[in-house]
C-alpha positions in Angstrom: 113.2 83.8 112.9 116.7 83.6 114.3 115.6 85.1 117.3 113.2 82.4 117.8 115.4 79.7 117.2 118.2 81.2 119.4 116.1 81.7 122.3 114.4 77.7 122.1 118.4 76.7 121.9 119.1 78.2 124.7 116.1 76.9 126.5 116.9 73.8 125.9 120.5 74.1 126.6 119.7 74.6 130.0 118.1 70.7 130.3 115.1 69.6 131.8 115.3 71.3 135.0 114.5 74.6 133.0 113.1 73.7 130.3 109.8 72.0 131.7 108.7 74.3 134.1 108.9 76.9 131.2 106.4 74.1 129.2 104.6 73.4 132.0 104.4 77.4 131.8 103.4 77.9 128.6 101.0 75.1 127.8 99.0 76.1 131.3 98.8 79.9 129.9 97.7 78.4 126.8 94.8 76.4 128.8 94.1 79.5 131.3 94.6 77.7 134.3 94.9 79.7 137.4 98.0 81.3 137.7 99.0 80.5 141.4 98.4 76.8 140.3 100.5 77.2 137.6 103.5 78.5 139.3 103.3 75.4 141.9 102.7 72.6 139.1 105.9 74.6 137.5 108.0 74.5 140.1 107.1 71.1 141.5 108.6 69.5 138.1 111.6 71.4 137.9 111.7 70.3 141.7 110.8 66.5 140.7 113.6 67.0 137.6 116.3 68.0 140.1 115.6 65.1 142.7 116.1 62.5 139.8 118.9 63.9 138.8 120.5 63.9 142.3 119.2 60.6 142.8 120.7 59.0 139.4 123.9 60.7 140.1 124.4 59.8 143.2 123.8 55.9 142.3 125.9 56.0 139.6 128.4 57.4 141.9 128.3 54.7 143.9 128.1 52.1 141.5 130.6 53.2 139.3 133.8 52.0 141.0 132.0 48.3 141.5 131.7 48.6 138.0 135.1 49.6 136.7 136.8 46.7 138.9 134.8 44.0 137.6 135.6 45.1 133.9 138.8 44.9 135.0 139.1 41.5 137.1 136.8 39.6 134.0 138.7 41.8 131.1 136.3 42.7 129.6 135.6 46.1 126.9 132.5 47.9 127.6 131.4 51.7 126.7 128.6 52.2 128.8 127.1 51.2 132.5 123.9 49.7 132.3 122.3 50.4 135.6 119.2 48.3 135.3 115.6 49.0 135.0 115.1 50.9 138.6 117.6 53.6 137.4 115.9 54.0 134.1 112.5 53.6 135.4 113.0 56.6 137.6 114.4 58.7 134.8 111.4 58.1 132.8 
């Protein structure tokens, strides 16, 4: 059993860019679809998982400086960026 819950840690460790496509995998095995489709539909959402994640970083990258000056030009304490519905939107 410590095998088993090893291996899904480790999985998941990896993040979404992994882990789907191995979901995507499994539950298309589970459902018998054809095999070459399989591999596509995989590797298209790891694909989609990577663009997001370039995307979001790359806004934050570019918004983070903006941000950091105005909390310190209005002085004010604040823990987290909110970037707005878009950013999130695109993550979901």
């Amino acid at each position: 059993m410590d095998f088993v819950v090893t291996g899904l840690q480790t999985i998941a460790s990896m993040g979404p860019m992994v882990m789907m496509p191995i979901i995507i995998l499994i539950l298309g095995l589970i459902f018998r679809v054809k095999i070459n489709v399989l591999l596509k539909s995989a590797l298209l959402v790891g694909i989609g998982f990577a663009g997001v994640n370039m995307v979001i970083n790359w806004f934050v990258a570019q918004v983070a400086d903006s941000v950091t000056n105005m909390v310190a030009n209005w002085g004010i304490q604040t823990s987290i960026m909110d970037v707005g519905w878009p950013a999130r939107a695109a993550a979901t």
